[in-house]
C-alpha positions as CSV (number, residue, x, y, z in Angstrom):
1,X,-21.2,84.8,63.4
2,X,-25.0,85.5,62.2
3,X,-25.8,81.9,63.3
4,X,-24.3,82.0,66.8
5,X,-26.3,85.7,67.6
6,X,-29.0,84.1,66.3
7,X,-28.5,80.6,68.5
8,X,-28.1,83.3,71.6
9,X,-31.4,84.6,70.0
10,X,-33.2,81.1,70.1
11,X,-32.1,79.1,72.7
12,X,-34.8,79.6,75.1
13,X,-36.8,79.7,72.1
14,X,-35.9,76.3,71.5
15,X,-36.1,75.0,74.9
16,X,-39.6,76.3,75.3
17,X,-40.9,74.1,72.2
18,X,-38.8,70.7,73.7
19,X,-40.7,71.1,77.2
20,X,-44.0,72.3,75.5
21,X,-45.9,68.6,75.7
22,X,-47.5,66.9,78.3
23,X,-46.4,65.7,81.0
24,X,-44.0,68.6,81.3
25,X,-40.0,66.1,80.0
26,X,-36.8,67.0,82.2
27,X,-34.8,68.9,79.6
28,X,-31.0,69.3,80.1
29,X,-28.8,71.0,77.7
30,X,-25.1,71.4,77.3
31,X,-22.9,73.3,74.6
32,X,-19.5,72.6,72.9
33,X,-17.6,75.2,71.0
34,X,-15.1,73.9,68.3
35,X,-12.3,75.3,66.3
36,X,-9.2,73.9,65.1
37,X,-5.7,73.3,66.6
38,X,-3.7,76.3,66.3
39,X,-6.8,78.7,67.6
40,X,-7.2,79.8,70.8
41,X,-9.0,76.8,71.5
42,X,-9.9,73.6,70.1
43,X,-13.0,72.3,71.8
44,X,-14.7,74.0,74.3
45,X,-16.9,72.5,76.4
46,X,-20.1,72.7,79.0
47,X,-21.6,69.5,80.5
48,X,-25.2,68.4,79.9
49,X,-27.6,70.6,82.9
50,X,-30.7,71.9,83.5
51,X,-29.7,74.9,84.4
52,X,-30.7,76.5,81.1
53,X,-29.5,79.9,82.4
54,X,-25.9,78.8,82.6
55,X,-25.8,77.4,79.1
56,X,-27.6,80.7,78.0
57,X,-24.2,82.7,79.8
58,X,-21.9,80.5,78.3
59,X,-23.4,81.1,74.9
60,X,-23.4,84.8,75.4
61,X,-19.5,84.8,75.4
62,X,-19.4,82.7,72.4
63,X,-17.9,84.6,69.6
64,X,-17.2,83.5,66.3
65,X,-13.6,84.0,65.6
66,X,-10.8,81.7,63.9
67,X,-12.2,79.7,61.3
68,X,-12.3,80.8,57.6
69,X,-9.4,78.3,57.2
70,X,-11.1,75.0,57.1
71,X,-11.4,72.1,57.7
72,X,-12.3,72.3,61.7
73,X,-12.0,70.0,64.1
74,X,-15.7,68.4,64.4
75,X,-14.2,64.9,65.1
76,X,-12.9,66.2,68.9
77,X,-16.3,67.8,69.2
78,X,-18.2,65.2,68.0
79,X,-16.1,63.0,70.2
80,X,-16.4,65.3,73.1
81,X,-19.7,65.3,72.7
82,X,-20.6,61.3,72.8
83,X,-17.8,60.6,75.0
84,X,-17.4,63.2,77.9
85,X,-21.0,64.7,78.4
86,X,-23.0,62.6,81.3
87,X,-25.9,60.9,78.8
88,X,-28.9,59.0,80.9
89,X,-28.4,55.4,80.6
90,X,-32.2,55.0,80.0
91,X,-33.4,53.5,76.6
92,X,-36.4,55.2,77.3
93,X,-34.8,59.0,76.7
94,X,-34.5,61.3,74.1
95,X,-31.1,61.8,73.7
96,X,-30.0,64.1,70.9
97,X,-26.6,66.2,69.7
98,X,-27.0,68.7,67.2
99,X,-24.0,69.1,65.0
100,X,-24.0,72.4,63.6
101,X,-21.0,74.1,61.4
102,X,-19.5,75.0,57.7
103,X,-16.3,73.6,57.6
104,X,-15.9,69.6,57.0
105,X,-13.9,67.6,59.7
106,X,-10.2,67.4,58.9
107,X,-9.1,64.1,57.6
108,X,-5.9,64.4,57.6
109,X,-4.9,64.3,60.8
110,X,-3.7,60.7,61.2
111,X,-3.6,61.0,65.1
112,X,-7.2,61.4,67.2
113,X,-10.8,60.1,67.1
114,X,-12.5,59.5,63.8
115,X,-16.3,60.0,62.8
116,X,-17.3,56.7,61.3
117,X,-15.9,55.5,64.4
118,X,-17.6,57.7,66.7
119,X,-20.8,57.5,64.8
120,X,-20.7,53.7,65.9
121,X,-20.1,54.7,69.3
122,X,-23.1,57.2,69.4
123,X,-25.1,54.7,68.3
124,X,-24.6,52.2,70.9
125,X,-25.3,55.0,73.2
126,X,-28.5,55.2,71.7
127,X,-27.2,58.8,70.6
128,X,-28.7,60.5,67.9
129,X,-26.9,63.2,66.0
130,X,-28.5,65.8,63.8
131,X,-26.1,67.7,61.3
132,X,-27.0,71.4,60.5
133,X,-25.2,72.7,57.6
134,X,-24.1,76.4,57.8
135,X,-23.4,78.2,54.4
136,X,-22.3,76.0,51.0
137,X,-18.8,74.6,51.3
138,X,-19.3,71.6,48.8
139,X,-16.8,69.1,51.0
140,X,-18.9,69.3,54.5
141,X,-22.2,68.5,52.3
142,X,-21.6,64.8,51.8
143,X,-20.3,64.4,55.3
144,X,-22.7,66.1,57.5
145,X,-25.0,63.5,55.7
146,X,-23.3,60.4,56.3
147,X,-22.8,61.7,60.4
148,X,-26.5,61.6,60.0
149,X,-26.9,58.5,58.4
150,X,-24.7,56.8,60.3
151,X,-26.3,57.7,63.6
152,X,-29.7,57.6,62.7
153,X,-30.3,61.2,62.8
154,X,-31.3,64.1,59.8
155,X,-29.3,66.5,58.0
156,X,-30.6,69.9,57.2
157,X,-28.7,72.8,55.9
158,X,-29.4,76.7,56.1
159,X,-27.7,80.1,55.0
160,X,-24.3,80.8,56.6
161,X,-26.4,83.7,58.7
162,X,-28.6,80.6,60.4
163,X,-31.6,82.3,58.5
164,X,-33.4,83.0,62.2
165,X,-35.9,85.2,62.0
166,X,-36.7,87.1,65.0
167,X,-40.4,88.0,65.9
168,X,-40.9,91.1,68.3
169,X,-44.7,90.7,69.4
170,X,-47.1,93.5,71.5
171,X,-46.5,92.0,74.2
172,X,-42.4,92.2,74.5
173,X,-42.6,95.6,76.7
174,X,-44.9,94.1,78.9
175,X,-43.3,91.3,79.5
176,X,-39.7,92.9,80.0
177,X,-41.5,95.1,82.7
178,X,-43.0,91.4,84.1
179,X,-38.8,90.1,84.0
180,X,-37.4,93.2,86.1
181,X,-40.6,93.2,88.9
182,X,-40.2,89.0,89.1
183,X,-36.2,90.0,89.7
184,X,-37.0,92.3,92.8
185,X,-38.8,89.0,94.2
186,X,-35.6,87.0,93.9
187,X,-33.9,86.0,96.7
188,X,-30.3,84.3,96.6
189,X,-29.3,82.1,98.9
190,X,-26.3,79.9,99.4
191,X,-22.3,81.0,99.8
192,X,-21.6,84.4,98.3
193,X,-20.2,82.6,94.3
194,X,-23.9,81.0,94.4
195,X,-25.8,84.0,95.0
196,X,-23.6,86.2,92.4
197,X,-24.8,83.5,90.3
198,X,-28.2,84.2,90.7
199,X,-28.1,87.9,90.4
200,X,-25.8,87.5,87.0
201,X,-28.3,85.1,85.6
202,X,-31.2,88.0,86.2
203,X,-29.2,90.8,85.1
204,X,-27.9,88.6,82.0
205,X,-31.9,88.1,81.1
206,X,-32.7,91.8,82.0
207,X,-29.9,92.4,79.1
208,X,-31.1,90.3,76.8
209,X,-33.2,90.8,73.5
210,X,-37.0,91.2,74.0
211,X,-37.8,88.1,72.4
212,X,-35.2,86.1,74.3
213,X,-36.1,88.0,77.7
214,X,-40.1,86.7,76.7
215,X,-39.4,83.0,75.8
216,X,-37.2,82.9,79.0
217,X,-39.7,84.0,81.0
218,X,-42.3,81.7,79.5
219,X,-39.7,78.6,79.9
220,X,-39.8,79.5,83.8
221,X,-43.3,79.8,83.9
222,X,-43.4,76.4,82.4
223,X,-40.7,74.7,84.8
224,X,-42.3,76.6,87.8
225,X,-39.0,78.5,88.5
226,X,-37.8,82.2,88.8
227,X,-34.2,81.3,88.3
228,X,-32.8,78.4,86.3
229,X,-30.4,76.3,88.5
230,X,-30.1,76.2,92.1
231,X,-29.5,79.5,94.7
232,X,-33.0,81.3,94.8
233,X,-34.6,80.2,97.6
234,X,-38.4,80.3,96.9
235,X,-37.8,78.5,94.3
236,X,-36.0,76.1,96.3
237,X,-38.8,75.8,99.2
238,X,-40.8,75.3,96.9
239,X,-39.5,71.9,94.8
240,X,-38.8,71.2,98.8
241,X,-35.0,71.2,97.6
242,X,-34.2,73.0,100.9
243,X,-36.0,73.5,104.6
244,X,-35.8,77.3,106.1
245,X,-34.8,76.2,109.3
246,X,-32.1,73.9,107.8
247,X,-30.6,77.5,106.2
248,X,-27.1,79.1,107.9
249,X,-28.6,82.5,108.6
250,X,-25.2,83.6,106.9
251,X,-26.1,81.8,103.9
252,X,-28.9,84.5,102.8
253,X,-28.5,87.9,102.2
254,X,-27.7,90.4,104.6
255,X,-31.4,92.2,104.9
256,X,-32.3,88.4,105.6
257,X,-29.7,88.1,108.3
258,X,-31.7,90.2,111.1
259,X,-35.1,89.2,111.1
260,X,-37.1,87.2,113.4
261,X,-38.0,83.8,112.4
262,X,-41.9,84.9,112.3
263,X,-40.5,88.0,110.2
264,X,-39.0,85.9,107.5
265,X,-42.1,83.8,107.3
266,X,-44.2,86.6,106.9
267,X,-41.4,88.3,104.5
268,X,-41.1,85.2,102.2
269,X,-45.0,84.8,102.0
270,X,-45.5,88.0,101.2
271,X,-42.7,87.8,98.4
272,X,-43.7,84.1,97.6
273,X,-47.5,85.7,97.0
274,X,-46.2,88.6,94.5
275,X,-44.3,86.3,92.8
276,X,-47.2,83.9,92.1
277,X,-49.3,87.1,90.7
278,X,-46.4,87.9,88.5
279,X,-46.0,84.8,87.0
280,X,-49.8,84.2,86.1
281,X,-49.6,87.4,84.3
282,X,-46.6,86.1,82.5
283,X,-48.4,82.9,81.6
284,X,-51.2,84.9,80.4
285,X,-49.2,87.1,78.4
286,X,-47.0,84.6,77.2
287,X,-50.1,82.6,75.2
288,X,-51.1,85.5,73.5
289,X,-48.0,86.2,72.3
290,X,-47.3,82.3,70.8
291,X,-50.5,83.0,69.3
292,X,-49.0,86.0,67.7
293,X,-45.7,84.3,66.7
294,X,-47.6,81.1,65.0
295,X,-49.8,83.3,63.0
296,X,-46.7,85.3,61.8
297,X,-44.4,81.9,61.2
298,X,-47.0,81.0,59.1
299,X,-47.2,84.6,57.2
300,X,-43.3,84.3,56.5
301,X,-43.2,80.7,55.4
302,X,-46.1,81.2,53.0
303,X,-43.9,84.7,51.9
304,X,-41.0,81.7,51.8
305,X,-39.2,83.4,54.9
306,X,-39.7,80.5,57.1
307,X,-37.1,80.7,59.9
308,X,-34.1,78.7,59.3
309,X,-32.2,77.7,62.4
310,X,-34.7,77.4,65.1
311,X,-37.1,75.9,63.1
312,X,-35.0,72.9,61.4
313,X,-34.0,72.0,65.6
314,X,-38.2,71.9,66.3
315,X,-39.0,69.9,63.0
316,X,-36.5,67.4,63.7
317,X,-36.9,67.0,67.8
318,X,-40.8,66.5,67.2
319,X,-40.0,63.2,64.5
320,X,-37.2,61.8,66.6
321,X,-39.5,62.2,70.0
322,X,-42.0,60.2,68.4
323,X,-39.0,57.1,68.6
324,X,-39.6,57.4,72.4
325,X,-43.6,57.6,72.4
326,X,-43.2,61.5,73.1
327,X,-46.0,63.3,71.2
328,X,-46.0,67.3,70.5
329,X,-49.2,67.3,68.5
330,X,-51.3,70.2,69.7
């Protein structure tokens, strides 16, 4: 339970650090829950997207129930994962799973995929899979290493709780007060399940812990966007993704509906142009506060409070980047 709050914590967190070198990578993430057969579910899954907001929702209603009898049934994620989610066929990217968990796989079942095999398969795939190791449970030890060994990946293991620290900063208030002006600026547009979407996906961040709220907002300062995903539609004219004129005056909201075509010009300019203020002040704010957050990583790992979680993901992304010529050196 600790280490998925804390995951719902750090996933923007996390995301923020993978885009943070230059030139700006394409990051897509997906998710896949696992339990065991017999539970409510067995694997649950979300494909691989950019849509970082989505994966952030599905996260949210992640709870950690079942379990407590292991083993689990990591060899139908893990086979889920290598399998079913839509990897780039391009040697040239970065393509990573992250198996994280407590209970070993269960080897008993004599039906269904098997890691050794899948490990293979992964490979071939130019797949590489991490293993993070939740708690102390003596039998998933030696096999979370040989996943990693087996696919050229790196096993790590932290307390049962995910050990994530999280750092409120100055500048969290501020920047929550940034997140709920930048939502009035929002405009959905699309069929009425899109633009639900959109308003969920702001009202899901306005929710949200300060320090998640923060490191969303500096994630969409980074990727130039408002909204993760499609259905805003500055964002949109922007990434030329869409053309105003091309837009079903039914497709935006209703206050949209009734004005002139110079009237929506004017309106979007005017919205575009608060927008762009906001989100300077977001970058601005945003670098003081990783300023603050490095200085007080470094306080707790020198107390020997170093994260655990979030920082195990970052350690091992920035070696295995290097495999593809990507370089996060400051």
């Amino acid at each position: 339970g600790g280490l998925i709050e804390g995951a719902k914590q750090k996933i923007w967190s996390i995301a923020n650090e993978m885009i943070s070198t230059k030139p700006t990578p394409e990051l897509k993430l997906g998710l896949i829950g696992y339990r065991d057969r017999g539970d409510e579910y067995v694997v649950k899954s979300f494909q691989l997207t950019d849509d970082i907001d989505s994966i952030y929702g599905h996260l949210r209603d992640f709870k950690a129930e079942g379990g407590g009898d292991e083993p689990e049934s990591v060899n139908e994620a893990l086979a889920e994962a290598i399998e079913k989610m839509p990897w780039s066929q391009d040697r040239k990217v970065l393509k990573i799973i992250f198996l994280v968990g407590d209970a070993p796989p269960h080897l008993d079942y004599a039906d269904g995929p098997k890691y050794p095999e899948l490990c293979r398969i992964a490979a071939k795939k130019d797949l590489i899979i991490n293993t993070v190791q939740c708690g102390n449970i003596a039998e998933t030890t030696p096999i979370w290493k040989e996943i990693a060994k087996l696919s050229e990946g790196s096993y790590a293991a932290i307390a049962q709780s995910g050990g994530v620290a999280v750092i409120a900063t100055p500048m969290d208030d501020e920047l929550a007060r940034l997140n709920k002006k930048i939502g009035a600026t929002l405009i959905p547009y699309g069929d009425a399940t899109l633009q639900r979407e959109v308003a969920a996906k702001q009202a899901f961040a306005e929710s949200a812990p300060a320090s998640a709220a923060a490191d969303r907002l500096s994630y969409n300062a980074r990727t130039g966007k408002a909204v993760q995903g499609r259905g805003e539609l500055l964002d949109a004219l922007a990434k030329n993704e869409v053309k105003l004129d091309a837009i079903d005056k039914k497709d935006l909201p209703k206050e949209f509906q009734k004005l002139t075509k110079q009237e929506m010009d004017a309106r979007i300019a005017k919205t575009r142009a608060e927008r762009d203020s906001l989100q300077k002040e977001v970058q601005a704010l945003a670098k003081k506060r990783e300023v603050y957050i490095q200085a007080e990583n470094k306080r707790l790992a020198e107390a020997g409070k170093g994260d655990g979680f979030d920082e195990k993901v970052t350690e091992t992304i920035h070696q295995q980047a290097e495999r593809k010529g990507i370089d996060y050196t400051p």
